[in-house]
C-alpha positions as CSV (number, residue, x, y, z in Angstrom):
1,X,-25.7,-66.1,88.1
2,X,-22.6,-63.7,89.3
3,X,-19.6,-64.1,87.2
4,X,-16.5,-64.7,89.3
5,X,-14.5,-60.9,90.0
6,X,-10.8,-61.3,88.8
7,X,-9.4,-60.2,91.7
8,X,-10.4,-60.6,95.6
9,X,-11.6,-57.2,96.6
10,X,-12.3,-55.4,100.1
11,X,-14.7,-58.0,102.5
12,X,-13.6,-61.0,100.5
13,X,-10.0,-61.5,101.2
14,X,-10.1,-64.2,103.2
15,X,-6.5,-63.6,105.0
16,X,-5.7,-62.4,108.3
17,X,-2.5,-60.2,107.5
18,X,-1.6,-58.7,104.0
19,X,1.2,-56.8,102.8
20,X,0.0,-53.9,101.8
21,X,1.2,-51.5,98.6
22,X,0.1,-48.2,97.0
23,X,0.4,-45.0,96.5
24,X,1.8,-42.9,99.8
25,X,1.6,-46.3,101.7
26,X,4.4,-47.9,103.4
27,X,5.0,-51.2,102.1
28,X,4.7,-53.4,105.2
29,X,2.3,-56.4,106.8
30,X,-1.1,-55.5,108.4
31,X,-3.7,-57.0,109.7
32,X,-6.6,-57.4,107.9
33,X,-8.9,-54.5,109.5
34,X,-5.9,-52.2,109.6
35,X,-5.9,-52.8,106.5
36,X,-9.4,-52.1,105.3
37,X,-9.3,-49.3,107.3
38,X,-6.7,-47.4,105.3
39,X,-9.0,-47.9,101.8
40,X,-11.6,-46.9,103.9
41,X,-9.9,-43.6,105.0
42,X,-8.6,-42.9,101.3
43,X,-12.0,-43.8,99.4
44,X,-10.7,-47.0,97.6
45,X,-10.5,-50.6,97.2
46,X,-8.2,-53.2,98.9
47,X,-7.2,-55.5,96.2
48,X,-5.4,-58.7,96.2
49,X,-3.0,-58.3,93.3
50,X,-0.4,-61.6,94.5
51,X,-2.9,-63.7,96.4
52,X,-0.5,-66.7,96.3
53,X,2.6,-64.9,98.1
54,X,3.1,-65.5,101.9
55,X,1.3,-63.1,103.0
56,X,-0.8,-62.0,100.0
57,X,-0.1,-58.7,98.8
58,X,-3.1,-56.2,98.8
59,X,-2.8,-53.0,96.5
60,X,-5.2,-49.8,97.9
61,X,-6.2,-48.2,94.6
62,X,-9.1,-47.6,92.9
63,X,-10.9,-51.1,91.7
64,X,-12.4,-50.2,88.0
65,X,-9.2,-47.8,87.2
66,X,-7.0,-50.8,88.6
67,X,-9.1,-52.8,85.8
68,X,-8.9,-50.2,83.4
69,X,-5.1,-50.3,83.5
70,X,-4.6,-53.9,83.3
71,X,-6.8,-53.9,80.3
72,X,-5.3,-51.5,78.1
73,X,-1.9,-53.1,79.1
74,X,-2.9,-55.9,78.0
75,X,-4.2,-54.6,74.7
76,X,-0.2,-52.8,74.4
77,X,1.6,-56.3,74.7
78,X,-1.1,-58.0,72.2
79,X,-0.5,-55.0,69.9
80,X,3.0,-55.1,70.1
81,X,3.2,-58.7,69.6
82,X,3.8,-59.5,65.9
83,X,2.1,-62.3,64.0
84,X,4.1,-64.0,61.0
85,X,2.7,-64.3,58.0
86,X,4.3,-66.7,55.0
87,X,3.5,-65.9,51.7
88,X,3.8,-68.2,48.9
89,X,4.8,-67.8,45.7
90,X,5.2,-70.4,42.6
91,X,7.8,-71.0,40.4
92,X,8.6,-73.6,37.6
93,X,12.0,-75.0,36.5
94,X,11.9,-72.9,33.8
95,X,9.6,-70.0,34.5
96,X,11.1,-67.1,31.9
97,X,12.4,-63.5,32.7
98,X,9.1,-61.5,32.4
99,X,7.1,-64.4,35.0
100,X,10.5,-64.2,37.1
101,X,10.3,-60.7,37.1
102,X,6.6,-60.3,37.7
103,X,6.7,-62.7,40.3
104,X,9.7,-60.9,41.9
105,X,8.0,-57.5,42.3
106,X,5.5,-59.5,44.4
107,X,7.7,-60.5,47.0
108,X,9.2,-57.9,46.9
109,X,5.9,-56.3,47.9
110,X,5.5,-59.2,50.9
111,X,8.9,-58.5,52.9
112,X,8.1,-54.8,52.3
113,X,5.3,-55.1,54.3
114,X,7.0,-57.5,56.8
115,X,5.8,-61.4,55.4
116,X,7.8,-64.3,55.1
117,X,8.0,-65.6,51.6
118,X,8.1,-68.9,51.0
119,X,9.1,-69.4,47.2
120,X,8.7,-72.7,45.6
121,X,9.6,-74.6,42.4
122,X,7.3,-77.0,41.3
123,X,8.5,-80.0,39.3
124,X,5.6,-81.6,37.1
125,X,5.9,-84.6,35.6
126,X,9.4,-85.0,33.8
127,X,10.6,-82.0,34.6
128,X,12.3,-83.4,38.1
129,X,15.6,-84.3,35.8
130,X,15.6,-79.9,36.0
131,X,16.6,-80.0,39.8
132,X,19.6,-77.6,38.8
133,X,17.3,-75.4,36.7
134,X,15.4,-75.4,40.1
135,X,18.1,-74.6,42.0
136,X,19.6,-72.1,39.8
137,X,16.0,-70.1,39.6
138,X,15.6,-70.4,43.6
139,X,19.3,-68.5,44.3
140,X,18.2,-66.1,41.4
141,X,15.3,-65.0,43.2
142,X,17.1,-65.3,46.7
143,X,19.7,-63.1,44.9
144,X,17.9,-60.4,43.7
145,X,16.0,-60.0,47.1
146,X,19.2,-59.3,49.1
147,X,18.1,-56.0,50.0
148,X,14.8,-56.6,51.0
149,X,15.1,-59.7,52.6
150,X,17.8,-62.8,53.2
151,X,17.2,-66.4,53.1
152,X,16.3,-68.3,56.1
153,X,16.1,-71.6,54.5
154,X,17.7,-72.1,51.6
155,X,16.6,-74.4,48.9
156,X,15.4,-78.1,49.8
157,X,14.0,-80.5,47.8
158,X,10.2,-82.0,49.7
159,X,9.0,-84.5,47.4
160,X,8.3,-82.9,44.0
161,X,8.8,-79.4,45.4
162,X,12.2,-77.2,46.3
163,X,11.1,-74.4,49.1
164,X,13.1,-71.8,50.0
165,X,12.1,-69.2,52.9
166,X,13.2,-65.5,52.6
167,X,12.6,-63.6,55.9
168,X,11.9,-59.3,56.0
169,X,15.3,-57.5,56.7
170,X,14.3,-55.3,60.0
């Protein structure tokens, strides 16, 4: 079983004129033939590049380095494409200075290397009548991460939990 080409090459473009593009080519409709003729002459491939244009547009140029260009083009807009990651981290309504601190050196570390960190305060139990104590910790932490990073979302209460997101200064 063949596997379909990506592209209509040579004999199997179907069309009876192109518009033909390329290196030392004028840009400008042939016939087919003509057209086959000039890859012919040069040693290379007519390939369809824009087969849905009126008339299709046929590039002469070599097939596999044609292929070989698209692919590592491709590979450059995947690589420069960034993914975001979220980190979490934990807090309680009253986490003390050494947790706050520990815990702050970690995101610090996460928008260094260009995460999101999504910073929580979890109330347990009783300890939802601390909402301000929540509060006051979440702008602390926001606070002393102004130069790393600055708050996207600020604090918001979701059920038993207050989020805050802190985005990576560029």
């Amino acid at each position: 079983m063949k596997k379909e080409a990506l592209h209509r090459i040579n004999e199997f473009i179907n069309e009876p004129a192109v518009r033909v593009v390329g290196e030392n080519i004028e840009p400008k409709i042939y016939n087919i033939k003509e057209a086959l003729e000039m890859a012919y002459e040069r040693g290379l491939d007519l390939v369809e590049i824009s087969p849905n244009a009126q008339p299709p547009v046929c590039k002469i140029v070599d097939y596999q380095k044609f292929l070989y260009e698209l692919k590592k083009k491709q590979k450059d807009q995947k690589s420069n494409s960034s993914k975001v990651v979220v980190k979490e981290i934990r807090l309680g309504p009253q986490t003390d200075d050494h947790d706050f601190n520990f815990k702050l050196n970690h995101a610090i570390k996460f928008l260094k290397e260009g995460s999101k960190v999504k910073v929580d305060v979890y109330f347990k139990g009783r300890t939802i009548i601390y909402k301000e104590q929540g509060e006051k910790i979440l702008l602390k932490f926001a606070e002393a991460l102004l130069e790393y990073g600055k708050p996207e979302k600020m604090p918001q209460m979701e059920g038993k939990r207050m989020l805050m997101i802190i985005a990576p200064k560029k």
